[in-house]
C-alpha positions in Angstrom: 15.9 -36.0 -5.1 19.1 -38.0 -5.5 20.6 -39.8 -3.0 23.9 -39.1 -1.8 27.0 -41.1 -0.3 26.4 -39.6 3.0 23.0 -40.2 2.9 23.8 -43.7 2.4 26.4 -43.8 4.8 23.9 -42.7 7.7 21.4 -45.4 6.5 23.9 -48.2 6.8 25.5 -46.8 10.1 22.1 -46.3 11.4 21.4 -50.4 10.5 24.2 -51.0 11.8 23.8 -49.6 15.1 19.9 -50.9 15.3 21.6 -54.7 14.5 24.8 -53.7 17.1 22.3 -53.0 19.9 19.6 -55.8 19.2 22.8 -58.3 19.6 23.9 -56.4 22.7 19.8 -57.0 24.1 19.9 -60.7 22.9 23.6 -61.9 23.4 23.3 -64.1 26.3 20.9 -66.3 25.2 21.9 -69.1 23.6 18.7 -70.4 22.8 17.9 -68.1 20.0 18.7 -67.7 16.2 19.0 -64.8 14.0 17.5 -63.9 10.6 17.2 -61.3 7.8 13.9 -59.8 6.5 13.3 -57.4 3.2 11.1 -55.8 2.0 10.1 -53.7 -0.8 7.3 -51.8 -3.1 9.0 -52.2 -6.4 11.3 -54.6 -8.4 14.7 -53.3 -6.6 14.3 -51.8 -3.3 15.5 -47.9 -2.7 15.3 -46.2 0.4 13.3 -43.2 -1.3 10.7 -45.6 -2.1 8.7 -45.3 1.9 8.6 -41.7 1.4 7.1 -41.7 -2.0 4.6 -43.9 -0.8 4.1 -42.3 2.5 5.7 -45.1 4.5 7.8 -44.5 7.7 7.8 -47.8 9.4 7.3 -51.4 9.1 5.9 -53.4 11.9 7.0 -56.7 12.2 5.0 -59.7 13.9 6.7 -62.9 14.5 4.1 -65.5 15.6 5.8 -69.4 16.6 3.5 -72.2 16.4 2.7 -72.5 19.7 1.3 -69.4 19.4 3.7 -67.0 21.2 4.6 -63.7 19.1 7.0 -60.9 19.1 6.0 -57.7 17.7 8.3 -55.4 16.3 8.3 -51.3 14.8 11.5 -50.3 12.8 12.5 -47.4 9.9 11.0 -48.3 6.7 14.5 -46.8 5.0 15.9 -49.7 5.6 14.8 -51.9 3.5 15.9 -54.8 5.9 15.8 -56.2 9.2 18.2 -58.8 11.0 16.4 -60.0 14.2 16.8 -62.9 16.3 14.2 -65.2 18.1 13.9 -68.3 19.8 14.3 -71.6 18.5 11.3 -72.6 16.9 8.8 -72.4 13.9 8.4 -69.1 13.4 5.7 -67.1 10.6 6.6 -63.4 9.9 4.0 -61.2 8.4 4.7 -57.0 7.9 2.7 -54.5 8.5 3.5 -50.3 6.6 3.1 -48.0 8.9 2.3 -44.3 8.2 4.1 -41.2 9.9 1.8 -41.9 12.5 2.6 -44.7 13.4 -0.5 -46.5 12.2 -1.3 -49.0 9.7 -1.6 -47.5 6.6 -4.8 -48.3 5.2 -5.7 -47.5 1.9 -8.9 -45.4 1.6 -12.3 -47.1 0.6 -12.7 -48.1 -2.8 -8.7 -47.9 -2.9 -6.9 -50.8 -4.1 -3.2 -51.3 -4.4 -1.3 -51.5 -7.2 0.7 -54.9 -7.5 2.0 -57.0 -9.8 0.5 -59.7 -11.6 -0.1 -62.9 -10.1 0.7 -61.2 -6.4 -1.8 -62.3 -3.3 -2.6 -58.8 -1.4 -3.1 -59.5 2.3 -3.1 -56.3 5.5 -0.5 -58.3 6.9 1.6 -59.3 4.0 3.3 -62.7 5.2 6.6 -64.2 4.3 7.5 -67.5 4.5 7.8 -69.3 7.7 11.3 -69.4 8.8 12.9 -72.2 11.4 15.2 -70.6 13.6 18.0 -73.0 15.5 20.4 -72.0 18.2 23.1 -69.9 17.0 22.6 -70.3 13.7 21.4 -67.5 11.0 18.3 -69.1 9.2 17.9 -69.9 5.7 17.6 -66.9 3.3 13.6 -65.5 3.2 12.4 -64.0 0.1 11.9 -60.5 0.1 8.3 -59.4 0.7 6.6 -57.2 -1.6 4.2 -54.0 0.0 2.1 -52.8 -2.8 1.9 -49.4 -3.0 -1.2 -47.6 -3.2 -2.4 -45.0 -6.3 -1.1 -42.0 -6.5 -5.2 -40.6 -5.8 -5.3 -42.6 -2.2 -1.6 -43.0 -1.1 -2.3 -39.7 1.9 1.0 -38.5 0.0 1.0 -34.8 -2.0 2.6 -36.4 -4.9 3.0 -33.9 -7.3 3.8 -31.0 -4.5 1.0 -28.6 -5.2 -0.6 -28.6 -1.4 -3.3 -30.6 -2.2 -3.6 -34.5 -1.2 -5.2 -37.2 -3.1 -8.9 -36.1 -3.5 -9.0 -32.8 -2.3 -6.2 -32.5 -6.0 -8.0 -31.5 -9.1 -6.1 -34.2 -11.1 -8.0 -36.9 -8.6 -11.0 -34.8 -8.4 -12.6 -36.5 -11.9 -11.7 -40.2 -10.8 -11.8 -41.1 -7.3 -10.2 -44.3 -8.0 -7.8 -42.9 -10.1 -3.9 -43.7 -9.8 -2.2 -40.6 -11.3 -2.2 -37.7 -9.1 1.1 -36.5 -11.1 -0.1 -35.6 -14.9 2.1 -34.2 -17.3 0.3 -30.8 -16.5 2.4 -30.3 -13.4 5.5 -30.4 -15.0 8.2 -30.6 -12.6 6.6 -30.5 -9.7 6.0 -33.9 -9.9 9.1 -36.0 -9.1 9.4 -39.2 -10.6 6.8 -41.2 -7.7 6.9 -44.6 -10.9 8.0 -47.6 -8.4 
């Protein structure tokens, strides 16, 4: 389905507001430092991407190293996340959450699909980050959420009513990655990441 300016426009207003009212919670304290995480399943992220992977949230975990943490839920849509925390050494690691609100785990025998030379971890970790007082912290690279085959992603990808195994395209290969063949014509949107 394409995306439209509106639809964009509600995305960044919605950011917007989420940053506006995290700066509102955190803007007495002068002890704290802000800092911007991304995150993606393909090359370029596009906020299409969580649904076609049947992600609706990422969790956020900020652990310092003296062991305090700050746990965090927001829209996976976004594709971003400016936060702030106290000064410290901080690690981040994500978490994709299904509509539930769970972890989404990939069935057994499932295996995500990721690029080559990628480490695949539950918790995929980005770099540690040092925050300082008032200031906005170095850039982080963006960290990559492999998505999981089309025949074990709990997503009706080709739109026929029928979900990973339980579809007669998986049916043959239960660890197979295309529940979208060319038999389903256009039923199947274009799910490539």
């Amino acid at each position: 389905m394409p995306k439209t300016r509106s639809t964009r426009a509600r995305i960044r207003r919605l950011a917007s507001l989420l940053v506006a009212g995290a700066g509102a919670v955190l803007g007495g304290c002068s002890n704290s430092g802000s800092y911007t995480l991304r995150w993606q399943f393909a090359d370029q992220f596009e906020s299409g991407d969580c649904g076609r992977v049947g992600v609706s949230g990422i969790q956020i975990a900020a652990t310092r190293s003296d062991g305090s943490q700050s746990t965090i839920a927001v829209p996976c849509a976004l594709g971003f996340y400016d936060g702030s925390l106290d000064q410290g050494s901080w690690t981040l690691s994500l978490v994709a959450l299904d509509a539930s609100g769970k972890p989404k785990e990939p069935a057994p025998g499932c295996q995500p699909t990721v690029p080559p030379g990628t480490t695949v971890l539950r918790g995929q970790t980005a770099s540690p980050v040092e925050i300082h007082a008032g200031e906005q912290a170095a850039p982080i690279q963006p960290v990559f959420l492999p998505p999981l085959p089309q025949c074990c992603d709990g997503v009706d990808n080709d739109r026929d009513g029928r979900v990973d195994l339980d579809d007669s395209d998986c049916a043959d290969d239960p660890n197979g990655t295309a529940e979208c063949l060319p038999t389903d014509g256009v039923l199947c949107p274009d799910t490539s990441l």
